[in-house]
C-alpha positions as CSV (number, residue, x, y, z in Angstrom):
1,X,100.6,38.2,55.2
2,X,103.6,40.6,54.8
3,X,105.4,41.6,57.4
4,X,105.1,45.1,58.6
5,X,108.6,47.1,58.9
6,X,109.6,47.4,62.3
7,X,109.4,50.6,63.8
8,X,111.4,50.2,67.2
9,X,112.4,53.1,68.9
10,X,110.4,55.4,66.5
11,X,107.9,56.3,69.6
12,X,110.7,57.6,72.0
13,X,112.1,59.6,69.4
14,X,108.6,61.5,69.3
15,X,108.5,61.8,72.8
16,X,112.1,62.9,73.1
17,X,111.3,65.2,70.2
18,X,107.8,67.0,71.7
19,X,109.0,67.1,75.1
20,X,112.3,69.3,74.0
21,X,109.6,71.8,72.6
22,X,107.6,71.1,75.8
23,X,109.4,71.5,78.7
24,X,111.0,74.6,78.5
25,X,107.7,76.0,78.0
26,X,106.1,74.2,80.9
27,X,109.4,75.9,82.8
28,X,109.0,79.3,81.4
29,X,105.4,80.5,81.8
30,X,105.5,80.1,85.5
31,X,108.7,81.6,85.5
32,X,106.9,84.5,83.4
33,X,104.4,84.5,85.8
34,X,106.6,85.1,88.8
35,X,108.5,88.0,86.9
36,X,105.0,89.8,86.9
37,X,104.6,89.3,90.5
38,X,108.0,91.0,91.1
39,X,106.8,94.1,89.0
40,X,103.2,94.9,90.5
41,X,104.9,94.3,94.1
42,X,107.6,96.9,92.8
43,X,104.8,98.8,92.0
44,X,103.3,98.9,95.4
45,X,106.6,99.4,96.6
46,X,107.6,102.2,95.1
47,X,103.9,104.0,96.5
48,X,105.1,103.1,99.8
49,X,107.9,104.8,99.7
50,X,106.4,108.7,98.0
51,X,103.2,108.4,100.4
52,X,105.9,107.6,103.6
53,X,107.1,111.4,102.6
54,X,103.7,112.7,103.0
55,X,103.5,111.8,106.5
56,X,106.6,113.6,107.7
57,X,106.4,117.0,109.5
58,X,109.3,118.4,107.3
59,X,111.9,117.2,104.6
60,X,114.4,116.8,107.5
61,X,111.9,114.0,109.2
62,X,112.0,111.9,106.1
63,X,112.8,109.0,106.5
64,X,116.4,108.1,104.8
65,X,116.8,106.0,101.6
66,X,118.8,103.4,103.6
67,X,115.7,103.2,106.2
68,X,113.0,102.5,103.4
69,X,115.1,100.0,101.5
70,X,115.1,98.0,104.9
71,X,111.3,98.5,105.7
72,X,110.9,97.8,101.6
73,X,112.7,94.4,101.7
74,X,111.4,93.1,105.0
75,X,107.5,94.3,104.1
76,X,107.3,94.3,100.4
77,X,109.7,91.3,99.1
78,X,109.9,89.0,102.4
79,X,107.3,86.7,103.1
80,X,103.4,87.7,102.4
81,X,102.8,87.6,106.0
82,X,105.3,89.2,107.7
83,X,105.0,91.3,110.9
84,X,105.6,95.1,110.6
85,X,107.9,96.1,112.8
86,X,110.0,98.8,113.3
87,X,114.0,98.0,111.9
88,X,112.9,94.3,111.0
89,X,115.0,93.4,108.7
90,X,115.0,90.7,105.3
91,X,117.7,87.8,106.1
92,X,118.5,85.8,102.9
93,X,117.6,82.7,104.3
94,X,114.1,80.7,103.4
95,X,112.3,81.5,106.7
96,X,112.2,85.4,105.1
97,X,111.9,84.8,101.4
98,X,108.6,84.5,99.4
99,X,107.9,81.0,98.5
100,X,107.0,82.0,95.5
101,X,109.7,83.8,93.6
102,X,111.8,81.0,93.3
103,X,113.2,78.9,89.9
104,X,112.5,75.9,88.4
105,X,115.4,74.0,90.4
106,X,113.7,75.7,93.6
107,X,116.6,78.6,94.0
108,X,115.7,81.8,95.0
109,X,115.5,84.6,92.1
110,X,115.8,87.4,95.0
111,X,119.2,85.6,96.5
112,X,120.7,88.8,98.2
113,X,117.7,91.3,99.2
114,X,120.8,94.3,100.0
115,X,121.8,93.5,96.2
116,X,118.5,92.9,94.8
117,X,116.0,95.4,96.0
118,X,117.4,99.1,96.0
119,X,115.1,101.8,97.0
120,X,115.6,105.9,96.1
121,X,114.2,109.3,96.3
122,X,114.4,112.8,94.9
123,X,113.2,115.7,96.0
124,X,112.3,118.7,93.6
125,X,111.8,122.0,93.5
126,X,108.7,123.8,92.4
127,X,109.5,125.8,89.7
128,X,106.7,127.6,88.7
129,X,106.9,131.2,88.9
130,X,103.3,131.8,90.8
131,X,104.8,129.2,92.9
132,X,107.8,131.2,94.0
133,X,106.4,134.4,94.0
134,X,103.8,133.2,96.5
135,X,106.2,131.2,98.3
136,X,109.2,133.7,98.8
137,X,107.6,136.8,97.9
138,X,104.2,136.3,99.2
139,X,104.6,135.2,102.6
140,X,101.7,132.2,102.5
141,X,105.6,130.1,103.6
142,X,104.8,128.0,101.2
143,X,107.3,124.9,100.8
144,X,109.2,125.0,97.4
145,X,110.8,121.5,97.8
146,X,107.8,119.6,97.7
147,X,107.7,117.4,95.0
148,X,108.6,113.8,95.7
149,X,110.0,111.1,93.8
150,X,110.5,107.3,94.9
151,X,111.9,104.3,92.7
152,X,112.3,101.2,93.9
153,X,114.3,98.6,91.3
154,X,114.6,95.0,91.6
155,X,117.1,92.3,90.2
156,X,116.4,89.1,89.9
157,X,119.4,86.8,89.6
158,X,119.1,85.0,86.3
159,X,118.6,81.7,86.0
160,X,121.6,79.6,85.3
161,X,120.1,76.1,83.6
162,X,117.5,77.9,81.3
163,X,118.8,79.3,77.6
164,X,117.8,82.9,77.1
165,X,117.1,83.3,81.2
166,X,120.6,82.8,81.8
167,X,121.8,85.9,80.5
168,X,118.9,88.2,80.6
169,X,119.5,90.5,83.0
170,X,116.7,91.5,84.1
171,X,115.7,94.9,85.9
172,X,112.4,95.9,87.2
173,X,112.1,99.4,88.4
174,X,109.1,101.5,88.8
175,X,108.8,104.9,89.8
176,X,105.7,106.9,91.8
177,X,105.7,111.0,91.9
178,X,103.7,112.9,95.0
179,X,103.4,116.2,95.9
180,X,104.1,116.2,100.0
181,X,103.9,119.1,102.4
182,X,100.9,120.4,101.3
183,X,100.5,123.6,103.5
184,X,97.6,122.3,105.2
185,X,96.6,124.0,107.9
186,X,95.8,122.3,111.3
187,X,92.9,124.1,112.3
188,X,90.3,127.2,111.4
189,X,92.1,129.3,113.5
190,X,95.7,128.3,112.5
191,X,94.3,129.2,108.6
192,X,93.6,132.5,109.7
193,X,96.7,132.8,110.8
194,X,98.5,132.1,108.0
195,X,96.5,134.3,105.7
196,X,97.0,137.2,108.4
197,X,100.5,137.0,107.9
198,X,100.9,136.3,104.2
199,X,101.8,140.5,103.8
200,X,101.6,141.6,100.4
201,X,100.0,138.3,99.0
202,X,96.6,139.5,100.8
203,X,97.3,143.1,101.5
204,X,99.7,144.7,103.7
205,X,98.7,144.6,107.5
206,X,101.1,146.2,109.6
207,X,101.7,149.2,107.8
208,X,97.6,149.6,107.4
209,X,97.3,148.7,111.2
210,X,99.9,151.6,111.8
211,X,97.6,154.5,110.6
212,X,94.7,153.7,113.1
213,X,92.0,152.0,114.4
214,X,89.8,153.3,111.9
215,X,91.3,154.4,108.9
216,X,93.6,151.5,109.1
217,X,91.4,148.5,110.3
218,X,89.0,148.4,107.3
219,X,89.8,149.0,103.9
220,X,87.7,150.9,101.3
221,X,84.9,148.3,99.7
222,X,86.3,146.8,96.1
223,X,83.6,147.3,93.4
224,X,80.3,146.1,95.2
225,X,82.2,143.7,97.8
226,X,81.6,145.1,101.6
227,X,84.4,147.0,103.0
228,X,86.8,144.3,104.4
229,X,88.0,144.4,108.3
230,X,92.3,144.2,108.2
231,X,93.1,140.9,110.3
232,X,90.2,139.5,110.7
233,X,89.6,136.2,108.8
234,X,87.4,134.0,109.5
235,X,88.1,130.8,107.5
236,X,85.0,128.7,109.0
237,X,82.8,131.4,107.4
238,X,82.1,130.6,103.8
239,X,80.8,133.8,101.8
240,X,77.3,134.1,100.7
241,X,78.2,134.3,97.5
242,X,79.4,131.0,97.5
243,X,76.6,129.3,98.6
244,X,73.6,128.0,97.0
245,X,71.2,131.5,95.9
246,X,73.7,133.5,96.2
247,X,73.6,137.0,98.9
Protein backbone atom coordinates (compact mmCIF):
# COMPACT_ATOMS: atom_id res chain seq x y z
CA UNK A 1 0.00 0.00 0.00
CA UNK A 2 1.35 3.50 -0.72
CA UNK A 3 1.72 5.70 1.82
CA UNK A 4 -0.55 8.65 2.05
CA UNK A 5 1.32 12.19 2.21
CA UNK A 6 1.14 13.52 5.54
CA UNK A 7 -0.98 16.24 6.13
CA UNK A 8 0.09 17.58 9.73
CA UNK A 9 -0.86 20.73 10.77
CA UNK A 10 -3.15 21.19 7.66
CA UNK A 11 -6.35 21.06 10.11
CA UNK A 12 -5.24 24.00 12.42
CA UNK A 13 -4.54 26.02 9.54
CA UNK A 14 -8.41 25.64 8.60
CA UNK A 15 -9.49 26.40 11.93
CA UNK A 16 -7.07 29.32 12.31
CA UNK A 17 -8.25 30.28 8.86
CA UNK A 18 -12.41 30.14 9.48
CA UNK A 19 -12.22 31.38 12.84
CA UNK A 20 -10.39 34.83 11.64
CA UNK A 21 -13.48 35.20 9.34
CA UNK A 22 -15.56 33.99 12.35
CA UNK A 23 -14.93 35.74 15.24
CA UNK A 24 -15.11 39.14 14.46
CA UNK A 25 -18.46 38.41 13.26
CA UNK A 26 -19.50 36.52 16.41
CA UNK A 27 -18.04 40.02 18.13
CA UNK A 28 -19.89 42.41 15.86
CA UNK A 29 -23.54 41.48 15.61
CA UNK A 30 -24.05 41.78 19.24
CA UNK A 31 -22.16 44.71 19.29
CA UNK A 32 -24.65 45.84 16.27
CA UNK A 33 -27.26 44.85 18.29
CA UNK A 34 -26.48 46.99 21.32
CA UNK A 35 -25.97 50.12 18.98
CA UNK A 36 -29.73 49.70 18.17
CA UNK A 37 -30.61 49.65 21.70
CA UNK A 38 -28.81 52.93 22.24
CA UNK A 39 -30.87 54.58 19.27
CA UNK A 40 -34.61 53.50 20.17
CA UNK A 41 -33.76 54.47 23.94
CA UNK A 42 -32.46 57.85 22.30
CA UNK A 43 -35.68 57.81 20.80
CA UNK A 44 -37.70 57.54 23.85
CA UNK A 45 -35.48 59.90 25.24
CA UNK A 46 -35.77 62.60 23.18
CA UNK A 47 -40.00 62.28 23.74
CA UNK A 48 -39.35 62.66 27.28
CA UNK A 49 -37.86 65.60 27.08
CA UNK A 50 -40.74 67.71 24.30
CA UNK A 51 -43.70 66.09 26.36
CA UNK A 52 -41.79 67.36 29.91
CA UNK A 53 -42.52 71.04 28.07
CA UNK A 54 -46.13 70.30 27.76
CA UNK A 55 -46.57 69.97 31.40
CA UNK A 56 -45.21 73.32 32.41
CA UNK A 57 -47.53 76.28 33.28
CA UNK A 58 -45.31 78.73 31.13
CA UNK A 59 -41.88 78.72 29.17
CA UNK A 60 -40.26 80.20 32.33
CA UNK A 61 -41.33 76.85 34.38
CA UNK A 62 -39.51 74.57 31.92
CA UNK A 63 -37.46 72.74 33.04
CA UNK A 64 -33.65 73.71 32.04
CA UNK A 65 -31.52 71.67 29.58
CA UNK A 66 -28.99 70.92 32.34
CA UNK A 67 -31.98 69.49 34.52
CA UNK A 68 -33.26 67.04 31.74
CA UNK A 69 -29.78 65.84 30.74
CA UNK A 70 -29.59 64.69 34.49
CA UNK A 71 -33.13 63.14 34.72
CA UNK A 72 -32.19 61.75 30.93
CA UNK A 73 -29.03 59.93 32.13
CA UNK A 74 -30.19 58.64 35.40
CA UNK A 75 -33.80 57.37 33.84
CA UNK A 76 -33.20 56.65 30.31
CA UNK A 77 -29.33 55.40 30.03
CA UNK A 78 -28.79 54.10 33.82
CA UNK A 79 -29.96 50.86 34.72
CA UNK A 80 -33.46 49.43 33.42
CA UNK A 81 -34.76 49.53 36.82
CA UNK A 82 -33.85 52.54 38.33
CA UNK A 83 -35.94 54.52 40.86
CA UNK A 84 -37.30 57.96 39.66
CA UNK A 85 -36.36 60.37 41.80
CA UNK A 86 -36.11 63.83 41.81
CA UNK A 87 -32.03 65.14 41.14
CA UNK A 88 -30.89 61.33 41.11
CA UNK A 89 -28.17 61.44 39.30
CA UNK A 90 -26.01 58.69 36.75
CA UNK A 91 -22.49 57.91 38.48
CA UNK A 92 -20.08 56.15 36.05
CA UNK A 93 -19.59 53.29 38.05
CA UNK A 94 -21.28 49.65 37.26
CA UNK A 95 -23.89 49.80 40.07
CA UNK A 96 -25.63 52.73 37.56
CA UNK A 97 -24.69 51.53 34.08
CA UNK A 98 -26.86 49.18 31.85
CA UNK A 99 -25.46 45.74 31.79
CA UNK A 100 -26.05 45.61 28.59
CA UNK A 101 -24.28 48.30 26.61
CA UNK A 102 -21.04 47.15 27.22
CA UNK A 103 -18.09 45.58 24.65
CA UNK A 104 -16.74 42.57 23.87
CA UNK A 105 -13.86 42.81 26.57
CA UNK A 106 -16.89 43.81 29.05
CA UNK A 107 -16.01 47.81 29.05
CA UNK A 108 -18.63 50.16 29.06
CA UNK A 109 -19.54 51.95 25.59
CA UNK A 110 -21.37 54.80 27.69
CA UNK A 111 -18.01 55.41 29.94
CA UNK A 112 -18.68 59.14 30.97
CA UNK A 113 -22.68 59.70 30.97
CA UNK A 114 -21.88 64.01 31.36
CA UNK A 115 -19.74 63.34 28.02
CA UNK A 116 -21.89 60.78 26.48
CA UNK A 117 -25.47 61.70 26.72
CA UNK A 118 -26.19 65.48 25.96
CA UNK A 119 -29.75 66.58 25.95
CA UNK A 120 -31.23 70.18 24.18
CA UNK A 121 -34.13 72.23 23.29
CA UNK A 122 -35.45 75.01 21.15
CA UNK A 123 -38.20 76.91 21.35
CA UNK A 124 -39.87 78.57 18.18
CA UNK A 125 -41.91 80.97 17.27
CA UNK A 126 -45.14 80.57 15.42
CA UNK A 127 -44.94 82.30 12.37
CA UNK A 128 -47.95 82.10 10.64
CA UNK A 129 -49.66 85.17 10.02
CA UNK A 130 -53.38 84.06 11.29
CA UNK A 131 -51.32 83.00 14.10
CA UNK A 132 -50.05 86.41 14.98
CA UNK A 133 -52.78 88.32 14.02
CA UNK A 134 -54.96 86.33 16.45
CA UNK A 135 -52.33 86.17 18.94
CA UNK A 136 -51.27 90.03 19.15
CA UNK A 137 -53.97 91.52 17.29
CA UNK A 138 -56.84 89.44 18.37
CA UNK A 139 -56.72 89.28 21.90
CA UNK A 140 -57.55 85.26 22.21
CA UNK A 141 -53.53 85.78 24.26
CA UNK A 142 -52.54 83.28 22.37
CA UNK A 143 -48.76 82.01 23.03
CA UNK A 144 -46.50 82.61 19.96
CA UNK A 145 -43.46 80.68 21.33
CA UNK A 146 -45.04 77.46 21.44
CA UNK A 147 -43.37 75.17 19.32
CA UNK A 148 -40.90 72.75 21.00
CA UNK A 149 -37.97 71.05 20.07
CA UNK A 150 -35.89 68.35 22.06
CA UNK A 151 -32.73 66.31 20.87
CA UNK A 152 -31.02 64.09 22.84
CA UNK A 153 -27.51 62.64 21.22
CA UNK A 154 -25.49 59.90 22.44
CA UNK A 155 -21.68 58.87 22.07
CA UNK A 156 -20.59 55.82 22.43
CA UNK A 157 -16.86 55.47 23.01
CA UNK A 158 -15.43 53.37 20.28
CA UNK A 159 -14.14 50.25 20.81
CA UNK A 160 -10.44 50.09 20.93
CA UNK A 161 -9.48 46.15 19.98
CA UNK A 162 -12.07 45.86 17.05
CA UNK A 163 -10.82 47.10 13.29
CA UNK A 164 -13.33 49.49 11.82
CA UNK A 165 -15.07 50.05 15.61
CA UNK A 166 -12.03 51.64 16.64
CA UNK A 167 -12.35 54.61 14.78
CA UNK A 168 -15.99 55.02 14.03
CA UNK A 169 -17.19 57.55 15.83
CA UNK A 170 -20.29 57.07 16.24
CA UNK A 171 -23.22 59.55 17.08
CA UNK A 172 -26.80 58.83 17.72
CA UNK A 173 -29.06 61.70 18.02
CA UNK A 174 -32.70 61.91 17.48
CA UNK A 175 -34.91 64.64 17.56
CA UNK A 176 -38.93 64.89 18.66
CA UNK A 177 -41.06 68.27 17.77
CA UNK A 178 -44.38 69.28 20.01
CA UNK A 179 -46.54 71.96 20.09
CA UNK A 180 -46.87 73.00 24.08
CA UNK A 181 -49.04 75.62 25.63
CA UNK A 182 -51.97 74.87 23.93
CA UNK A 183 -54.39 77.61 25.20
CA UNK A 184 -56.50 75.20 26.84
CA UNK A 185 -58.83 76.54 28.97
CA UNK A 186 -59.47 75.18 32.54
CA UNK A 187 -62.91 75.22 32.71
CA UNK A 188 -66.52 76.17 30.86
CA UNK A 189 -66.54 79.26 32.47
CA UNK A 190 -62.85 80.23 32.20
CA UNK A 191 -63.54 79.66 28.05
CA UNK A 192 -66.09 82.10 28.23
CA UNK A 193 -63.86 84.28 29.59
CA UNK A 194 -61.41 84.20 27.25
CA UNK A 195 -63.68 84.65 24.26
CA UNK A 196 -65.33 87.68 26.15
CA UNK A 197 -62.16 89.35 26.15
CA UNK A 198 -60.68 88.40 22.81
CA UNK A 199 -61.96 92.32 21.40
CA UNK A 200 -61.95 92.57 17.89
CA UNK A 201 -61.26 88.83 17.16
CA UNK A 202 -65.14 88.22 18.21
CA UNK A 203 -66.49 91.70 18.10
CA UNK A 204 -65.80 94.61 20.13
CA UNK A 205 -67.47 94.59 23.67
CA UNK A 206 -66.80 97.49 25.53
CA UNK A 207 -67.34 100.03 23.14
CA UNK A 208 -70.89 98.06 22.15
CA UNK A 209 -71.53 97.75 26.06
CA UNK A 210 -70.98 101.65 26.15
CA UNK A 211 -74.13 102.55 24.02
CA UNK A 212 -76.67 100.77 26.36
CA UNK A 213 -78.35 98.10 27.76
CA UNK A 214 -80.32 97.54 24.77
CA UNK A 215 -78.91 98.80 21.71
CA UNK A 216 -75.59 97.73 22.88
CA UNK A 217 -76.15 94.27 24.62
CA UNK A 218 -77.44 92.36 21.46
CA UNK A 219 -76.26 92.80 18.12
CA UNK A 220 -78.39 92.84 14.97
CA UNK A 221 -79.05 88.90 13.75
CA UNK A 222 -76.35 87.90 10.76
CA UNK A 223 -78.20 86.49 7.79
CA UNK A 224 -80.74 83.95 9.47
CA UNK A 225 -78.56 83.37 12.73
CA UNK A 226 -80.63 84.73 15.93
CA UNK A 227 -79.53 88.08 17.16
CA UNK A 228 -76.53 87.41 19.43
CA UNK A 229 -76.43 88.73 23.33
CA UNK A 230 -72.78 90.84 23.73
CA UNK A 231 -70.85 88.91 26.65
CA UNK A 232 -72.63 86.20 27.03
CA UNK A 233 -71.05 82.83 26.00
CA UNK A 234 -71.91 80.01 27.01
CA UNK A 235 -69.27 77.42 25.94
CA UNK A 236 -71.12 74.25 27.51
CA UNK A 237 -74.01 75.01 25.12
CA UNK A 238 -73.36 73.44 21.76
CA UNK A 239 -75.57 75.10 18.89
CA UNK A 240 -78.36 73.25 17.35
CA UNK A 241 -77.01 73.45 14.37
CA UNK A 242 -74.33 71.33 15.26
CA UNK A 243 -76.08 68.53 16.41
CA UNK A 244 -77.54 65.54 14.89
CA UNK A 245 -81.07 67.05 12.76
CA UNK A 246 -80.09 70.09 12.79
CA UNK A 247 -82.49 73.35 14.51
Amino acid sequence: MANRPRQAGQSSVELAIVAAVLVPLLITVPLLGKYLDLAQTTEVAARYVVFEGTIAESAAARKSDATLAVEVRRRFFSRSDSPIKTGDAAGDFTAHRNPLWVDHTGAPLLADFAADVAVSTVARDNTAPLAALLARAGGFGLPMRNELEGAVTVRPRDVASLPLFDRIGLQIARRQIVLVDSWAAASSADLGRRIDDADIAVYPIEPLELIGDTVGTVLPPMALDPAMEVANTPPEIIPCDRLEGGC
